[in-house]
Backbone as CSV, one residue per row, in Angstrom:
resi,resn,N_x,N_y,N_z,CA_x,CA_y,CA_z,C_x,C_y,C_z
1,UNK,104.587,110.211,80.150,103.886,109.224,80.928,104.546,109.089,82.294
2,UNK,103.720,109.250,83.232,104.353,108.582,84.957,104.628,107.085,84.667
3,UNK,105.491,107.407,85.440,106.324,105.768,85.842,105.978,105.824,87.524
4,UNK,105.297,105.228,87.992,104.711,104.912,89.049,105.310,103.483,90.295
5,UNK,106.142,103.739,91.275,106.643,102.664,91.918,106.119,102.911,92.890
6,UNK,105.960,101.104,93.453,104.600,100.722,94.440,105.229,99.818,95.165
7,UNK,106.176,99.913,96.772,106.850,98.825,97.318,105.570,98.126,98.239
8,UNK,105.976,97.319,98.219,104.487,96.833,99.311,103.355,95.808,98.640
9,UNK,103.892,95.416,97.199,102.955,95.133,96.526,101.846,93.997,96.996
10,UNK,102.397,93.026,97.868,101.705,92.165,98.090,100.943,92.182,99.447
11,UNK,100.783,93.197,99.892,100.030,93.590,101.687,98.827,94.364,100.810
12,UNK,98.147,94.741,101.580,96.718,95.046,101.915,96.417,96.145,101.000
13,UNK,97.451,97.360,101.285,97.269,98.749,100.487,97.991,98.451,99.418
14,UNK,99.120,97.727,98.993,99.436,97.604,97.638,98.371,96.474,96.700
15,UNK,97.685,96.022,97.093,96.980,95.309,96.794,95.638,96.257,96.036
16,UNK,95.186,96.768,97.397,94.303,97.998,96.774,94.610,98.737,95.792
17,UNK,96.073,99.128,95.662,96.617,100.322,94.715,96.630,99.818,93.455
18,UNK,96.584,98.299,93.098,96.840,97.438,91.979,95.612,97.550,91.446
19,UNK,94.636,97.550,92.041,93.013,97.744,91.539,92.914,98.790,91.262
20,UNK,93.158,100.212,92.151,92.494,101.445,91.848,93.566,101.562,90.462
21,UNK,94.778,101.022,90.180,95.712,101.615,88.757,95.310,101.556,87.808
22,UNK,93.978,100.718,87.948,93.331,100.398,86.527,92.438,101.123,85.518
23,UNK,92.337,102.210,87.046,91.969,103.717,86.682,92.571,104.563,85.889
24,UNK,93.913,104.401,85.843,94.874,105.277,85.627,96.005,104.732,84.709
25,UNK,95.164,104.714,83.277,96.248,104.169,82.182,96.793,104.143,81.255
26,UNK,96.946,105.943,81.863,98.214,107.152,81.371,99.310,106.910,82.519
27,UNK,99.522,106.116,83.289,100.351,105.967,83.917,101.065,104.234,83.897
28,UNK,102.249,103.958,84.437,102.996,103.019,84.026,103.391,103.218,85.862
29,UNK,102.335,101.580,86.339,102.480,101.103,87.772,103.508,99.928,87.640
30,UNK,104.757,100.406,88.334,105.467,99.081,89.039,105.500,98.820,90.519
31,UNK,104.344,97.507,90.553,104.260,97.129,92.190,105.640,95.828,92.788
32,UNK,106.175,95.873,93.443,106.994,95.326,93.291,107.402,94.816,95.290
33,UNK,107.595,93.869,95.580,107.398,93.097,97.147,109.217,93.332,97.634
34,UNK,109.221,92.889,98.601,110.753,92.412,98.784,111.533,91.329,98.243
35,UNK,110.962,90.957,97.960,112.049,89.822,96.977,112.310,90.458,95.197
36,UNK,111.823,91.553,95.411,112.584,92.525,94.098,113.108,93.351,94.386
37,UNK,112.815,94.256,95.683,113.402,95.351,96.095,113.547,95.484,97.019
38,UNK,114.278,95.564,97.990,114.538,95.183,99.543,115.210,96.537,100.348
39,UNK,114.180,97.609,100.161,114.483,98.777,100.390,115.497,98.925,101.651
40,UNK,115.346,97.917,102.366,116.121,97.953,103.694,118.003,97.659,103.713
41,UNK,117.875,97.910,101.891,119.372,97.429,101.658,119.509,98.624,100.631
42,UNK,120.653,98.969,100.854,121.177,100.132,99.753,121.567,99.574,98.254
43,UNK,122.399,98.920,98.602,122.635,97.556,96.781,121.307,97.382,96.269
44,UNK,120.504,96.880,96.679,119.174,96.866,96.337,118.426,97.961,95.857
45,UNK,118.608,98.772,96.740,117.688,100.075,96.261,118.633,101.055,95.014
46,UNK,119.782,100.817,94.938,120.979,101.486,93.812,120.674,100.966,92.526
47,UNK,120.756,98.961,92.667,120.758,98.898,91.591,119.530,98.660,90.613
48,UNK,117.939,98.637,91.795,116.887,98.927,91.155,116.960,100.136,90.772
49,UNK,117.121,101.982,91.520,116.910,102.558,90.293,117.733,103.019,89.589
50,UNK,119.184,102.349,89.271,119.729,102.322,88.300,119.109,101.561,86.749
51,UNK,118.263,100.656,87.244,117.709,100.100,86.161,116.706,100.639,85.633
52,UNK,115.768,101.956,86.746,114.348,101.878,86.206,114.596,103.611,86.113
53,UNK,113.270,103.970,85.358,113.785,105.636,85.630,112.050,105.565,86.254
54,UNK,111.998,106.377,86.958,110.583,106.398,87.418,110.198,107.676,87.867
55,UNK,109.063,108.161,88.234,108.196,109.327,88.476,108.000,109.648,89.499
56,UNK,107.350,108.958,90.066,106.867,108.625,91.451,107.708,107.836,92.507
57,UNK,107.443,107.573,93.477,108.019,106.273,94.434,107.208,106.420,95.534
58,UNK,106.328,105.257,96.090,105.412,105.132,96.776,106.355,103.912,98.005
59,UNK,106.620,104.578,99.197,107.435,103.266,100.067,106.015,103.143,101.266
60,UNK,105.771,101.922,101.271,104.940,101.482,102.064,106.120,100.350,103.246
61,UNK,105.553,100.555,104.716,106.193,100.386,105.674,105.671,100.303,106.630
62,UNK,106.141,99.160,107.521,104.831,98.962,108.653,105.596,100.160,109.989
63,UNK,104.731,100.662,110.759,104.935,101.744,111.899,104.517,101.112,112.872
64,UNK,105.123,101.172,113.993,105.183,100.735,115.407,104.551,101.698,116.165
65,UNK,103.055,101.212,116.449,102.627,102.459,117.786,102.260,101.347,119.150
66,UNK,101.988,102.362,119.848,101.803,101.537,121.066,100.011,100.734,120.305
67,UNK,99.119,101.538,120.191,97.785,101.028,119.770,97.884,100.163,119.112
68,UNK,98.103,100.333,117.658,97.516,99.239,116.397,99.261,99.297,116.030
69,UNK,99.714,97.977,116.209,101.696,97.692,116.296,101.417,97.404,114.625
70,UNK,100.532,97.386,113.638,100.216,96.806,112.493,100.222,97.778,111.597
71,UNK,99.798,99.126,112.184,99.313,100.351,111.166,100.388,100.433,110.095
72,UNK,100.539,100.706,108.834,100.999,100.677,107.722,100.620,102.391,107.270
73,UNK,102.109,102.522,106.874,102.210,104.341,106.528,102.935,104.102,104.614
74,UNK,102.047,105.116,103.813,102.610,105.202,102.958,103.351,106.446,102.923
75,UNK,105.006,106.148,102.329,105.685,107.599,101.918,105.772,108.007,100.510
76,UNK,105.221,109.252,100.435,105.403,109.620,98.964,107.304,110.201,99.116
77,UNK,107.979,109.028,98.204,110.071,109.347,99.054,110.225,110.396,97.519
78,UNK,109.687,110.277,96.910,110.788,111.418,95.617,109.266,111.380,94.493
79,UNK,109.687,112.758,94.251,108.218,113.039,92.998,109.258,113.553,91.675
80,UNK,109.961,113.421,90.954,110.788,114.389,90.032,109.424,114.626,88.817
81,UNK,109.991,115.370,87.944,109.360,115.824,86.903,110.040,116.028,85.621
């Protein structure tokens, strides 16, 4: 089974991703905001996946352009198998 991690959970596209998962349930979605995982900290990000073993990792992150200062990029950061 995928173990599926979803940072961003509570903005716009993690929001969406929480709906479309319902599609998909051969897979095991953890959506999870900054006040669980605070990717912008290493302690944080160590001792979440020390705790979790996971499949996927989906990092959602807002991008700075001159146009739309709002646009939101998802990274697919590690796929193992």
């Amino acid at each position: 089974m995928k173990k599926i991690l979803v940072t961003g959970a509570n903005g716009q596209l993690g929001r969406c991703l929480k709906d479309a998962s319902l599609a998909y349930p051969e897979a095991t979605f953890h959506f999870v905001d900054r006040s669980v995982l605070d990717i912008a900290k290493d302690s944080s990000v160590k001792q979440f996946f020390s705790n979790n073993s996971l499949t996927i990792v989906l990092i959602q992150r807002p991008i700075r352009t001159w146009k739309r200062p709002k646009v939101r990029r998802t990274l697919l950061l590690q796929r193992m198998q």
